[in-house]
C-alpha positions as CSV (number, residue, x, y, z in Angstrom):
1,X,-2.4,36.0,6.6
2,X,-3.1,32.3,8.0
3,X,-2.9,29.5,5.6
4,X,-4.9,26.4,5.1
5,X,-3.2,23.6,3.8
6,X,-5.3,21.4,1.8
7,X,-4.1,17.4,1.1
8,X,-4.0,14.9,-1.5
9,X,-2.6,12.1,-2.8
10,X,-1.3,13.5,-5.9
11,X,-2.2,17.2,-5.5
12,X,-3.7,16.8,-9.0
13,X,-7.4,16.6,-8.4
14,X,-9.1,17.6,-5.1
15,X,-6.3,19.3,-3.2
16,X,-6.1,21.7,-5.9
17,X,-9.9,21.9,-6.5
18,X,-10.1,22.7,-3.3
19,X,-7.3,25.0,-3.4
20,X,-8.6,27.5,-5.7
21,X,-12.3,27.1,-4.7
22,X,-10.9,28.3,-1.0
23,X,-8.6,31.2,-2.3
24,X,-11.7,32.3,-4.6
25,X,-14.4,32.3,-1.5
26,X,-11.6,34.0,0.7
27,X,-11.0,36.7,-1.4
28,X,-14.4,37.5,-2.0
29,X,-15.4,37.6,1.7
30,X,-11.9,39.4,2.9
31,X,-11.1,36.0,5.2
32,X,-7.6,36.5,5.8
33,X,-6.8,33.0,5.2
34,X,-5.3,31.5,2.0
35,X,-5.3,27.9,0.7
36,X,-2.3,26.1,-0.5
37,X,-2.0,22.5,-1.4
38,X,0.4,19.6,-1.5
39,X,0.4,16.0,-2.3
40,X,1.4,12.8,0.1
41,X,2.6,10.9,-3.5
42,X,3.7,13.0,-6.2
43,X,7.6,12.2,-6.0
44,X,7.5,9.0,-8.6
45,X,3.7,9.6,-9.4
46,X,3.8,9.0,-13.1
47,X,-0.3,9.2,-13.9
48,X,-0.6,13.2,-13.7
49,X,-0.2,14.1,-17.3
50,X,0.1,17.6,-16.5
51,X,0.3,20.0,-14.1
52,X,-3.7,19.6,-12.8
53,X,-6.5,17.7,-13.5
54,X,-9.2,18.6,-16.4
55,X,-12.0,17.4,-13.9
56,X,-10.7,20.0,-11.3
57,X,-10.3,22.7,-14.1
58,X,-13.9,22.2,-15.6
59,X,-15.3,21.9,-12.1
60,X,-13.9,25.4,-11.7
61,X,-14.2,27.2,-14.8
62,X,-18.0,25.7,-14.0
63,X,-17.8,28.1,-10.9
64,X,-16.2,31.2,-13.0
65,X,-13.0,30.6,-10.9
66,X,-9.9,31.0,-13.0
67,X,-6.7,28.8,-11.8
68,X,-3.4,31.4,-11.4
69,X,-1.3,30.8,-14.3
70,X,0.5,29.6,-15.3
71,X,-0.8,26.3,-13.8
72,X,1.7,25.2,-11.7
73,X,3.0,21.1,-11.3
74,X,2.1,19.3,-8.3
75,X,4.1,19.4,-5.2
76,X,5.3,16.7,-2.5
77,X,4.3,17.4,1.4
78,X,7.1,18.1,3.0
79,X,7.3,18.9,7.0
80,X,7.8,23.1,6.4
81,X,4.3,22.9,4.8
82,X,2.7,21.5,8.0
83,X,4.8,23.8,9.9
84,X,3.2,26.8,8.2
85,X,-0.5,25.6,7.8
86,X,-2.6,27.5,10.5
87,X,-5.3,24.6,9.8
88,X,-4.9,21.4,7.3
89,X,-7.6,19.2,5.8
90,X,-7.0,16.3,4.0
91,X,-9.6,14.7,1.6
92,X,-9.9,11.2,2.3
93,X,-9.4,10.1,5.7
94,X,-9.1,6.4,4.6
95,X,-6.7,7.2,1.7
96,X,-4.4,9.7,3.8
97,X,-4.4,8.9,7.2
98,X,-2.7,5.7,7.0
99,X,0.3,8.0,4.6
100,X,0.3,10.6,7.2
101,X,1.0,8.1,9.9
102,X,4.0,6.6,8.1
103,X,5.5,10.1,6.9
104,X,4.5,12.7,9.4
105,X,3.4,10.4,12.6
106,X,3.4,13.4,14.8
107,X,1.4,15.3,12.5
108,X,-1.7,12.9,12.4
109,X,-4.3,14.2,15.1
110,X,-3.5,17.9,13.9
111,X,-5.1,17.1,10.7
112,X,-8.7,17.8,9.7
113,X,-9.8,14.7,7.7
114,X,-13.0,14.7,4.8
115,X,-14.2,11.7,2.9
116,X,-14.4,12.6,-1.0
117,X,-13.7,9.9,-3.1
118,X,-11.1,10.2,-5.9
119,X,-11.7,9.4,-9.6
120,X,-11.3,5.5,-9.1
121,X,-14.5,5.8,-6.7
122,X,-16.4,7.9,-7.5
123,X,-16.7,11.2,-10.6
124,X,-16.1,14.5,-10.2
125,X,-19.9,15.0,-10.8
126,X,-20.3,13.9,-7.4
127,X,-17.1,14.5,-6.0
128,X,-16.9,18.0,-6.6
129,X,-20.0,19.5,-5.2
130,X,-19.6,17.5,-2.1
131,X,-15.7,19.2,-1.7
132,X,-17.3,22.5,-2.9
133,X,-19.9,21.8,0.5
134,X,-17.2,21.3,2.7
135,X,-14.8,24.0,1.9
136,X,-17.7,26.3,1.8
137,X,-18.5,25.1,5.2
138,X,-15.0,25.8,6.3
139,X,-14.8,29.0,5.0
140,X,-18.3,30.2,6.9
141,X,-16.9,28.8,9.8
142,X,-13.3,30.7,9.5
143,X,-15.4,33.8,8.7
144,X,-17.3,33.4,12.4
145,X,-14.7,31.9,14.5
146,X,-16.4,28.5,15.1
147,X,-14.3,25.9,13.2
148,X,-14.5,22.4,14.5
């Protein structure tokens, strides 16, 4: 089983959204891939009251996709989770590539990067379908071979 690593800042909102959306689509179609996720900035991240985000878990329970539980914390990227990825994405090129290039410079042009916005620009009414597009995307083209 290959695993996609998806990336966040605080592997509250998108990373995990995307996460589960992946594992659900993957499943159903037999991929043989699995999503995971981490977070560049969840060590000292006080402003996740929990263990994920009620915008990610509405956006999924909207899609009938129920989140393992029990819902586990975030976690912090650490170089073994690179390591292991077969393919990682992260969400926001702006946001992550400059974080990725001060903790993992080797790491940097092995990374897929997306643009969706987190809360502060943009809601998850618009964020969400836009991730739900792209990891759809990703998971057609993991199903025929032709991933970017």
């Amino acid at each position: 089983m290959k695993t996609i690593l998806f990336l966040c800042s605080g592997n509250y909102y998108r990373s995990r959204f995307a996460e589960s959306l992946f594992n659900s689509l993957a499943a159903q179609m037999n991929l043989g891939w699995v999503a995971d996720s981490r977070g560049l900035i969840v060590e000292g991240n006080t402003t996740n009251p929990g263990p994920m985000s009620i915008q990610a878990l509405e956006g999924l329970a909207a899609r009938n996709i129920e989140v393992p539980k029990p819902v586990r914390f975030p976690l912090q990227l650490q170089e073994a989770d690179l390591e292991r990825a077969g393919l990682i994405v992260a969400v926001k090129e702006t946001e992550h590539r400059p974080m990725i290039a001060r903790q993992f410079p080797a790491w940097d042009n092995k990374i897929t990067y997306w643009h969706i916005h987190d809360l502060d620009k943009s809601t998850a009414d618009e964020a969400l379908p836009e991730l739900e597009r792209l990891v759809r995307r990703l998971v057609q083209q993991l199903s025929t071979g032709t991933v970017d």
